[in-house]
C-alpha positions in Angstrom: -7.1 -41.3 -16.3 -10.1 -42.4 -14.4 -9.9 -43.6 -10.7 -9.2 -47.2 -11.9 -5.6 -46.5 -12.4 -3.1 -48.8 -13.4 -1.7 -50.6 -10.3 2.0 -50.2 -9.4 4.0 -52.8 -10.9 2.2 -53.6 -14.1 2.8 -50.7 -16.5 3.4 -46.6 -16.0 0.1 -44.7 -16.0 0.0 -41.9 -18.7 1.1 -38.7 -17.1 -2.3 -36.9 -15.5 -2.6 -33.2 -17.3 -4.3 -30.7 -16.0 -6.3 -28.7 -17.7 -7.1 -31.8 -20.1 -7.1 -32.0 -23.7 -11.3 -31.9 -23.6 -11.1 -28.8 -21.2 -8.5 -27.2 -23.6 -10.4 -28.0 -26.9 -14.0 -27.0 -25.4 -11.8 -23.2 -24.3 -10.7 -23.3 -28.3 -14.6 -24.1 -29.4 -15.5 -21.4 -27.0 -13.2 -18.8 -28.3 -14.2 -19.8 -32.1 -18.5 -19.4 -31.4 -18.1 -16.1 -29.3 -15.6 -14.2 -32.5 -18.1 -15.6 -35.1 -21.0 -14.4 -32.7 -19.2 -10.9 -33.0 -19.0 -11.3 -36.3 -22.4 -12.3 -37.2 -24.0 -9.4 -34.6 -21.9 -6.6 -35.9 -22.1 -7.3 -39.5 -26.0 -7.7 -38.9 -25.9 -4.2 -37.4 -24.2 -2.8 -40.6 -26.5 -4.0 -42.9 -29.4 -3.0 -40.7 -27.8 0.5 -41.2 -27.4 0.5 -44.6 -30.8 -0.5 -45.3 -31.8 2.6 -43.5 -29.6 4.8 -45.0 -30.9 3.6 -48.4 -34.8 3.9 -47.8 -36.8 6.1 -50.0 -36.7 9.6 -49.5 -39.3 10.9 -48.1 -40.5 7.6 -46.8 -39.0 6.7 -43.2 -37.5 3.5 -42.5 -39.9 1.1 -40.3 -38.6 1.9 -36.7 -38.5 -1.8 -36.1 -35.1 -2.5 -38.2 -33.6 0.1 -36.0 -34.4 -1.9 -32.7 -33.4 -5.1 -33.8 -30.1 -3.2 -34.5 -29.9 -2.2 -31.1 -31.0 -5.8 -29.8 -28.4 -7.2 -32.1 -25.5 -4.7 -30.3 -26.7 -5.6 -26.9 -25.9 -8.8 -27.4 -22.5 -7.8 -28.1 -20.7 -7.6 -24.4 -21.9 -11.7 -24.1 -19.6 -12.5 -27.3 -16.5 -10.4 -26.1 -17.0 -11.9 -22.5 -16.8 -15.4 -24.1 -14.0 -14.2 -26.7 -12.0 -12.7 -24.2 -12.0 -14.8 -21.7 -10.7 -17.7 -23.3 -8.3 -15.9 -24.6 -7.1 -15.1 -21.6 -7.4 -18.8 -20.0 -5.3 -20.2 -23.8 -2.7 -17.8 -22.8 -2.3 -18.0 -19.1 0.0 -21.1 -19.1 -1.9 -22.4 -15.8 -1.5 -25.7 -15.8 -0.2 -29.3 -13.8 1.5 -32.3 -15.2 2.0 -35.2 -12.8 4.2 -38.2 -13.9 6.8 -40.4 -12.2 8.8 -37.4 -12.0 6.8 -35.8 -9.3 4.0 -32.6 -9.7 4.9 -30.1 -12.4 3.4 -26.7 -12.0 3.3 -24.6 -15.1 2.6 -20.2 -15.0 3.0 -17.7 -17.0 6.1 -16.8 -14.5 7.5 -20.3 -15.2 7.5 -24.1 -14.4 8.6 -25.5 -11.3 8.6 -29.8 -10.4 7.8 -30.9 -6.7 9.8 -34.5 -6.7 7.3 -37.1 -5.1 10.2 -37.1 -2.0 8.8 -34.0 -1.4 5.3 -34.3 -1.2 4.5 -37.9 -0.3 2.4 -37.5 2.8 2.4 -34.2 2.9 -1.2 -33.2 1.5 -4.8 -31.8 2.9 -7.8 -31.2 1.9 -9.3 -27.6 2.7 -13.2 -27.9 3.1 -15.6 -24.8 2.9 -19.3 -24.1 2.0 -19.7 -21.8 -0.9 -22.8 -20.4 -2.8 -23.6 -22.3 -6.1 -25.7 -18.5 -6.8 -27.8 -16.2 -5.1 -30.1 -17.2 -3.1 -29.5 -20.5 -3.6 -28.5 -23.6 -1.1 -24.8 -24.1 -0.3 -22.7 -26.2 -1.9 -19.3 -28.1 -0.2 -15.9 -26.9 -1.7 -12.6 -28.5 -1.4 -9.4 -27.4 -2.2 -6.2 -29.6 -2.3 -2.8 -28.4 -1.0 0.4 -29.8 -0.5 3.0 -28.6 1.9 6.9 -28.3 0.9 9.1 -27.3 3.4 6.9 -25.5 5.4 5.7 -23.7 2.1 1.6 -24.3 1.4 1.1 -24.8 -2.4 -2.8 -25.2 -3.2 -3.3 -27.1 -6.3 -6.7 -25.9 -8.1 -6.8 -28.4 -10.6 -8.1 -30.5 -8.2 -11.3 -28.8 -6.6 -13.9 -30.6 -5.8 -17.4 -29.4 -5.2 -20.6 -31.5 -4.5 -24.4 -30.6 -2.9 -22.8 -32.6 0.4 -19.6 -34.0 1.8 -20.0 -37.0 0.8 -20.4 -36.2 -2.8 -17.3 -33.8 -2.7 -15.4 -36.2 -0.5 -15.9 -38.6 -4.0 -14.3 -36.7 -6.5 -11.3 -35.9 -3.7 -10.9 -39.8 -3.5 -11.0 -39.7 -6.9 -8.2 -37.4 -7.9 -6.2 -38.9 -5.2 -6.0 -41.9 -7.0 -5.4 -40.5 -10.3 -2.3 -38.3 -8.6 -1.2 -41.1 -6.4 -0.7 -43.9 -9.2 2.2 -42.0 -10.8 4.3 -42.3 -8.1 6.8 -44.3 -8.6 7.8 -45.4 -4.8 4.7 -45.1 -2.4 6.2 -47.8 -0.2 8.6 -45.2 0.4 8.5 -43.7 4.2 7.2 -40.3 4.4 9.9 -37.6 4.8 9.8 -35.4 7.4 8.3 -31.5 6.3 10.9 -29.4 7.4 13.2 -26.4 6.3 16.8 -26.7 7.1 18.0 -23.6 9.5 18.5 -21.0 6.7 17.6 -22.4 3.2 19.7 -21.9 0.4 16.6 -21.6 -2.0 14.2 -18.6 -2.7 11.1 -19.2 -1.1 8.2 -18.9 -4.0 5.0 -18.4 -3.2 2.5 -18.1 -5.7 -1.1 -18.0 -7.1 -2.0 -20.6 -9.5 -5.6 -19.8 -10.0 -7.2 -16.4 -11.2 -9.8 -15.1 -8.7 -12.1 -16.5 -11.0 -15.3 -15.0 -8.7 -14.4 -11.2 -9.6 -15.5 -12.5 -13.3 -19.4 -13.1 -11.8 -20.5 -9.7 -11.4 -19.0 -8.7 -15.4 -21.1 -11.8 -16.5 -23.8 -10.4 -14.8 -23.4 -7.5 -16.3 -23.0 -8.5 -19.7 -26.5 -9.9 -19.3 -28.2 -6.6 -18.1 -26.9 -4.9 -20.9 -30.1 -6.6 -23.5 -32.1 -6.3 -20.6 -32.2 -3.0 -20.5 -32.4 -2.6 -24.1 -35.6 -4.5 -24.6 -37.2 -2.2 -21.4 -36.3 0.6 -23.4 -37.7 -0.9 -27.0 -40.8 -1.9 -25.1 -41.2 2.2 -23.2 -41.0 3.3 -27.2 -43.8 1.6 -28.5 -46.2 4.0 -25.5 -44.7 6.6 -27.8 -45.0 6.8 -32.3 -43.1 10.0 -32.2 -39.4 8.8 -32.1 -39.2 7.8 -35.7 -35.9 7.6 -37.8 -33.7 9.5 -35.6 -34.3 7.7 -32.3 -34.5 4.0 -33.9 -31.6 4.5 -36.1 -29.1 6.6 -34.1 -29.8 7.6 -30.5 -30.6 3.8 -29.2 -28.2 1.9 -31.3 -25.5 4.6 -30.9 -26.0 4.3 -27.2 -25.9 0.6 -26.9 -22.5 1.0 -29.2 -21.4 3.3 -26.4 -21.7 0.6 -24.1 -20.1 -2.0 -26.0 -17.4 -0.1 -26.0 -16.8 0.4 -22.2 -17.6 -3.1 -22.3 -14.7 -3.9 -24.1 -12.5 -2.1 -22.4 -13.4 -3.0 -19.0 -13.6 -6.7 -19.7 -10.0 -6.4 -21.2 -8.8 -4.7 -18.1 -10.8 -7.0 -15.5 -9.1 -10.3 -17.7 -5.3 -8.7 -18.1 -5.9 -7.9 -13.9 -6.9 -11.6 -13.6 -4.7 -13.7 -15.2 -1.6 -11.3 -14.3 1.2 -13.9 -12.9 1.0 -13.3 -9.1 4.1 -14.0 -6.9 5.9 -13.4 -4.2 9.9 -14.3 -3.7 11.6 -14.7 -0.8 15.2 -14.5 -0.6 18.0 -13.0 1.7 18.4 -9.9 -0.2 14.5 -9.1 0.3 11.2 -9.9 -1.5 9.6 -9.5 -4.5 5.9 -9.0 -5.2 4.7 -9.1 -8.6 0.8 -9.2 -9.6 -2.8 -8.6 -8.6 -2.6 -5.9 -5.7 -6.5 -5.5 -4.5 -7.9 -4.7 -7.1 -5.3 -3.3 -8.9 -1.7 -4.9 -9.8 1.6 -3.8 -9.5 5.2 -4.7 -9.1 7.7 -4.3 -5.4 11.5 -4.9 -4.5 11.3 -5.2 -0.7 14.4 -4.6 1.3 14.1 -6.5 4.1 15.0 -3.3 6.3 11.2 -2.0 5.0 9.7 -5.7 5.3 10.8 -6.1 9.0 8.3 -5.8 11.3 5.8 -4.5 9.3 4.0 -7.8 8.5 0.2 -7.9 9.0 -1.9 -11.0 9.0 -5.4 -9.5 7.6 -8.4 -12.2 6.2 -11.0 -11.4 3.4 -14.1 -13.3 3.0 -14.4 -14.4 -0.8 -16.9 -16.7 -2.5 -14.9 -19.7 -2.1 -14.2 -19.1 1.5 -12.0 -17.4 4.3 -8.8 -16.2 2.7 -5.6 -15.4 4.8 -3.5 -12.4 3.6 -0.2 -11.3 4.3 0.1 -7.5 3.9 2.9 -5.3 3.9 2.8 -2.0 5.7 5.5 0.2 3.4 4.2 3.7 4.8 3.6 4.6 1.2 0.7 2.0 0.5 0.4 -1.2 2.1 1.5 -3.7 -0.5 -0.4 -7.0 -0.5 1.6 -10.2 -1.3 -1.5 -11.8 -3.1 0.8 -14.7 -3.9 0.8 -15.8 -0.7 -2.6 -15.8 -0.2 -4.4 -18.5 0.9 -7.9 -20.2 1.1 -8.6 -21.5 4.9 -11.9 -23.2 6.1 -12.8 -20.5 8.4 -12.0 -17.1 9.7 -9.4 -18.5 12.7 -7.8 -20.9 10.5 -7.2 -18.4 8.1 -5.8 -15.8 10.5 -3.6 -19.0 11.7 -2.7 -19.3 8.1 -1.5 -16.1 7.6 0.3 -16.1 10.8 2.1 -18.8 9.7 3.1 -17.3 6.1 4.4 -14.2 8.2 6.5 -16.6 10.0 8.3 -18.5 7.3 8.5 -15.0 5.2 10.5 -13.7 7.9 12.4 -16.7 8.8 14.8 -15.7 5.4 15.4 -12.0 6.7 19.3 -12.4 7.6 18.8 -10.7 10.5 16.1 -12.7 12.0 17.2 -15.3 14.8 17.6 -19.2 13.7 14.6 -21.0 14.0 14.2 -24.4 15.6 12.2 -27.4 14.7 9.6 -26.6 16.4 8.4 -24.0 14.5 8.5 -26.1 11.1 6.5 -28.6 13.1 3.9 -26.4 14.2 3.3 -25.5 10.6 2.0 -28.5 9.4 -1.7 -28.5 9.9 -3.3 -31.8 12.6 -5.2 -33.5 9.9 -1.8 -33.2 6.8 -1.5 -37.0 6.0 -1.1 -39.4 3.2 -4.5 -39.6 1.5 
């Protein structure tokens, strides 16, 4: 729906979904060009092989077929980044639905619905500067959250990026409307954000987007790969003795080398990315599923090995100042990458974490009762209606 919506009383807006149908279809289209890329390169590299192996003997092949094969296999890593990556992103589950209902969150772990009751009024916008590439001027990020019950949930689906403020600040207006014209009440008085002394529910935390910048430097990569191997077709022409062997074998067979660590490596980067990433809270301890550094793993936290041992820790990323919440075990420290979150600068994000500490511990049983002033304090100065 575009930012005209439909104004409240007249008829019900269709429900806003996130990813949309076009974003879903162009992943599909995607996935279809990078296998029939793999296809086309790979079968061209058999049939450059077999034209070699059926020259006439005692006549070498031209040495030129055999470097187009290995130019052809180069290009090989580009297709199975495409391929496998949007298999990955079809098979996640990510996604967001918002209708009259109020905001449904989708994951591989599960779906969850935040009732408009919930989060009317109870939004902000995160705003950082971020690199568009290298070298290259910064652009202005923003990143939508909403607060439930003390608990900061960061919606994705809704960044907005622009070359200035003002340009960002547009596309925030405009999702804004889109969100805010399926609720069904917005004269509705803003409830107050608050948990009640010991909540009955779990407390979920979790990560809704993969850290999408760790798939940069593989993309990178994948386009070094035919670098390389024209530098080394172009070093062979300063020599004529290579012939068959070299042209046919040694090059292409190393380049097939390569695609296959490629393969590997982007099947492992993609599993680590899109791994559901969680934390649960409850009274019986917490649970930590998912990305853990730059590995992932799965934790059932007593709370006797979760008291105490708490650390507020922040990571500068791409997109920003992330605040982490870390668990000192005295095996490893586990990090609770589900409650991670993005923060505009390096003390907000260590307030941030603070914060997630605080909550985390307010469900240990044997933590004292806290009072409304610490539920308060969590919601950030500028958290309003937008």
């Amino acid at each position: 729906m575009s930012a005209g919506a439909v104004p409240h009383g007249q008829s019900v807006p269709e429900p806003l979904v996130h990813p949309t149908g076009s974003t879903r279809r162009l992943t599909l289209i995607s996935l279809i060009l990078s296998v029939g890329s793999l296809v086309f390169l790979i079968g061209g590299v058999i049939g450059i092989e077999i034209h070699g192996a059926q020259s006439v003997p005692g006549r070498e092949p031209s040495s030129s077929w055999g470097m187009l094969a290995a130019v052809l296999l180069s290009l090989v890593p580009l297709g199975l980044y495409g391929a496998i990556r949007s298999t990955f992103v079809l098979r996640s589950g990510l996604g967001m639905r918002v209708d009259d209902g109020g905001i449904h969150l989708y994951s591989a772990r599960g779906s969850r619905t935040l009732s408009w009751d919930s989060v009317r009024g109870h939004f902000d916008v995160i705003v950082t500067r971020v690199r568009s590439l290298p070298f290259v001027h910064k652009d202005v990020f923003m990143r939508t959250v909403v607060i439930v019950n003390g608990n900061r949930i960061e919606l994705p689906w809704l960044d907005a990026r622009g070359e200035g403020k003002d340009q960002a600040n547009e596309q925030v207006r405009r999702h804004a409307v889109d969100l805010f014209a399926r609720d069904p009440s917005p004269e509705t008085s803003v409830r107050p954000d608050r948990l009640s002394p010991r909540s009955p529910d779990p407390l979920l935390m979790e990560q809704l987007s993969p850290n999408g910048y760790w798939s940069l430097p593989a993309l990178y990569g994948c386009f070094a790969v035919p670098v390389l191997v024209v530098v080394v077709q172009l070093l062979s022409f300063l020599w004529d003795g290579f012939g068959y062997a070299f042209s046919y074998v040694v090059v292409p067979g190393t380049v097939a080398f390569v695609d296959a660590c490629a393969l590997v490596y982007l099947v492992v980067l993609f599993s680590w990315l899109y791994t559901p990433t969680y934390v649960v809270v409850e009274p019986s301890g917490v649970t930590v599923r998912g990305r853990q550094g730059s590995w992932k793993g799965e934790y059932s936290l007593h709370w006797d090995q979760v008291r105490g041992q708490l650390e507020a820790r922040v990571v500068r990323t791409t997109l920003g100042w992330e605040a982490q919440v870390v668990c000192q075990t005295g095996d490893r420290d586990v990090v609770l990458t589900g409650a991670s979150l993005l923060a505009a600068d390096e003390r907000s994000a260590r307030r941030v974490a603070r914060e997630r500490i605080a909550l985390i511990s307010s469900y240990d049983p044997a933590a004292p009762l806290l009072g409304e002033e610490f539920y308060s304090s969590m919601r950030l100065p500028s958290s309003s209606s937008k």
